[in-house]
ROFIVO-540821 format. One record per residue (C-alpha): residue in three letters; x, y, z. Coordinates in Angstrom, 2 decimals. Example, Ala and Ser with C-alpha at 12.3 -4.5 7.8 and 13.67 -1.06 7.14 Angstrom:
2
residu|c1|c2|c3
ALA|12.30|-4.50|7.80 .
SER|13.67|-1.06|7.14 .
END
This chain:
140
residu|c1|c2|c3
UNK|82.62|23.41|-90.32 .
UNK|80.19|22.42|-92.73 .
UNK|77.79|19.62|-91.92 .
UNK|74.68|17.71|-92.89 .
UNK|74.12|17.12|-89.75 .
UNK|75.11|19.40|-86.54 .
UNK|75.53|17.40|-83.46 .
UNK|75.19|20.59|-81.66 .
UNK|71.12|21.31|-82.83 .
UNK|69.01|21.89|-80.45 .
UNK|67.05|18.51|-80.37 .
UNK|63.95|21.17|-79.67 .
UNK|64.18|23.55|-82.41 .
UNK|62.55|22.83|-86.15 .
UNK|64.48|21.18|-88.45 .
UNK|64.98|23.87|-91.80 .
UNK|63.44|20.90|-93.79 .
UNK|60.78|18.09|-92.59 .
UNK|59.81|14.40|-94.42 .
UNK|56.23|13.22|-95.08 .
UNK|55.39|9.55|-95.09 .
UNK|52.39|7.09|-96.53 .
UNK|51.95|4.85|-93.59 .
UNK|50.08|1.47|-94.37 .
UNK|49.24|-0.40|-91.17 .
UNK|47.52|-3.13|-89.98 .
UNK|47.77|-4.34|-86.59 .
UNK|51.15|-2.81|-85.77 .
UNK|50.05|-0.55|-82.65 .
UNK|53.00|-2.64|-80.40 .
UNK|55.61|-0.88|-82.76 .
UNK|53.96|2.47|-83.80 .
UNK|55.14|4.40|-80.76 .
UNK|58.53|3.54|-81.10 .
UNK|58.51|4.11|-84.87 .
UNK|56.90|7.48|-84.81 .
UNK|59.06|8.63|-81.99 .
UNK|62.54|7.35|-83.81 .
UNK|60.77|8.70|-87.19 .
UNK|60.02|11.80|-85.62 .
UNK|63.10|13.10|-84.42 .
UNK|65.53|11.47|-87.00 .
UNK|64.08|12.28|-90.14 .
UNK|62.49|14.88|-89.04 .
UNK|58.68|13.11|-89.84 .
UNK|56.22|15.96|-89.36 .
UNK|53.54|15.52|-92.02 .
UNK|51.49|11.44|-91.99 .
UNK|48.79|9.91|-93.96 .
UNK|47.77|6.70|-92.66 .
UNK|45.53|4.20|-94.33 .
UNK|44.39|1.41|-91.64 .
UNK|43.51|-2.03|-92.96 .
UNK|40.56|-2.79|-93.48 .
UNK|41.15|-6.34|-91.74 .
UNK|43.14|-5.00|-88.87 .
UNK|41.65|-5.77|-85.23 .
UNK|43.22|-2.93|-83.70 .
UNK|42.65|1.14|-83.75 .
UNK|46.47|3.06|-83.77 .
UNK|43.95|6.23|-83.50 .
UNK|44.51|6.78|-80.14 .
UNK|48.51|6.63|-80.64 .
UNK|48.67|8.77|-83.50 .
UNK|46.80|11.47|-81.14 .
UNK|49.44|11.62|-78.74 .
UNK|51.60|12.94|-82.00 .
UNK|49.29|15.38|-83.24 .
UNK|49.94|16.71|-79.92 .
UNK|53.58|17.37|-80.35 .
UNK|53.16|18.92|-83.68 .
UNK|53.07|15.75|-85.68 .
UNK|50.02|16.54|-89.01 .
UNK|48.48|13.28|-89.00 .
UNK|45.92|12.29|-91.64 .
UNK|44.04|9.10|-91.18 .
UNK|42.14|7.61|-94.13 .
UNK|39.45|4.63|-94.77 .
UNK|39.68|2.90|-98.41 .
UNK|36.84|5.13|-99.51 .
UNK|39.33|8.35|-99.40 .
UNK|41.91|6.74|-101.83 .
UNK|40.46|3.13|-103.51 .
UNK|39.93|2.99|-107.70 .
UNK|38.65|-0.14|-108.31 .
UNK|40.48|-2.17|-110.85 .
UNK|39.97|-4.19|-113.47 .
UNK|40.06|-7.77|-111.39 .
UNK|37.62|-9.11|-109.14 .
UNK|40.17|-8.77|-106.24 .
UNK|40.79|-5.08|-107.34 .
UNK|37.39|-4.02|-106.73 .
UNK|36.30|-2.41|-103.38 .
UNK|33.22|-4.54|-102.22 .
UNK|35.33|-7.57|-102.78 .
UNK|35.99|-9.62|-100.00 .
UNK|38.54|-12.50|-98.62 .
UNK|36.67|-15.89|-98.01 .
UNK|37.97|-19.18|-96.61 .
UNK|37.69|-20.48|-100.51 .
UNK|39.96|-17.03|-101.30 .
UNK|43.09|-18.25|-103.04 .
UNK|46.13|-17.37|-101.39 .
UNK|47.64|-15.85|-104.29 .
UNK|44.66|-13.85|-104.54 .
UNK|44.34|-12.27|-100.98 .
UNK|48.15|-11.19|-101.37 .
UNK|47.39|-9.68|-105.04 .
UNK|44.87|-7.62|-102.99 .
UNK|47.25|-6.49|-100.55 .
UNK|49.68|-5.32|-103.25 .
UNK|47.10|-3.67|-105.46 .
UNK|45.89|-1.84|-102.03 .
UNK|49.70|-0.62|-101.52 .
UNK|50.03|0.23|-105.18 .
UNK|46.37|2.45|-104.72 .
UNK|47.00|3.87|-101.43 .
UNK|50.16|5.15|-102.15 .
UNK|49.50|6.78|-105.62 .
UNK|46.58|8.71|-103.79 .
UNK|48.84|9.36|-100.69 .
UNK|52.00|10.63|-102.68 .
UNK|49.61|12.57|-105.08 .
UNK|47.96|14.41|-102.39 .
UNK|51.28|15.41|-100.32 .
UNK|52.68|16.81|-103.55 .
UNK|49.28|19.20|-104.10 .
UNK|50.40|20.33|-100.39 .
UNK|54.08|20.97|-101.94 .
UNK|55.47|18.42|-99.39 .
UNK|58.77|16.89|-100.86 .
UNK|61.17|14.62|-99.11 .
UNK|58.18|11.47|-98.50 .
UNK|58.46|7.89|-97.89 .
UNK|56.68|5.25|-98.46 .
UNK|55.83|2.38|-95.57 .
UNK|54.38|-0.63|-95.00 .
UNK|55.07|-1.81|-91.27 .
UNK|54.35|-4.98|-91.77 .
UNK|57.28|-4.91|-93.81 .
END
C-alpha cells in the first residue's frame, strides 16, 4: 500500500525529504521547545533561520542549542544580517520606538521587519537549494 505517510517509519530514521523554516521570535522561549520538538518530528524541520527581536528580553540561544545537537541546522541572525532600510522613517534601521511612537507606527515596523526578514531568509534557503520552507511568526 501506497502512502504519504507510513505509520510503520522508524520515528529514528531520516525522512527522504526535510522542511526549512524563517522563525521570527520575540520573547517566545516558554513555547519554543515544544514547537521545535512537534516541528521537528512532524514536518520533518531540519534546516532554521531565526531572527530575534530586537526588543525581546529573552535569549532562545540556549534552546536552539539543544537542537543543533540532535541534528537540527540552526542559523541565528541580528537585523544587520538581513535589514534594507526603507523608504519611511520607521523603515530605517537606527530608528527607534519612543513613548511619543504612534501605535500605528510601531506595528508598521513590525510588519516591514517580517516583510525584510523573510525576503532575506527565503532568499538565502533557496541559494542552499532548500525547498519545502515556512514562514513563522510565533507571536502569531
Amino acid at each position: 500500500m501506497d502512502s504519504a505517510l507510513d505509520l510503520n517509519m522508524n520515528p529514528h530514521e531520516e525522512a527522504s525529504f526535510s522542511w526549512s523554516a524563517c522563525l521570527l521570535i520575540k520573547d517566545n522561549n516558554i513555547i519554543l521547545p515544544e514547537w521545535l520538538a512537534y516541528h521537528y518530528t512532524v514536518l520533518p524541520l531540519r534546516r532554521l533561520v531565526v531572527a530575534i527581536d530586537p526588543a525581546s528580553n529573552t535569549d532562545p540561544s540556549p534552546i536552539l542549542t539543544l537542537y543543533e545537537s540532535i541534528g537540527m541546522n540552526i542559523t541565528i541572525w541580528d537585523e544587520g544580517k538581513y535589514w534594507v532600510n526603507g523608504q519611511r522613517d520607521h523603515e530605517k534601521k537606527d530608528w527607534h520606538i519612543t513613548n511619543d511612537t504612534p501605535p500605528l507606527y510601531a506595528q508598521d515596523r513590525l510588519v516591514y521587519r517580517q516583510k525584510v526578514f523573510y525576503h532575506a531568509c527565503l532568499k538565502q534557503l533557496k541559494k542552499e537549494n532548500r525547498t519545502w520552507t515556512t514562514v513563522i511568526d510565533t507571536g502569531k
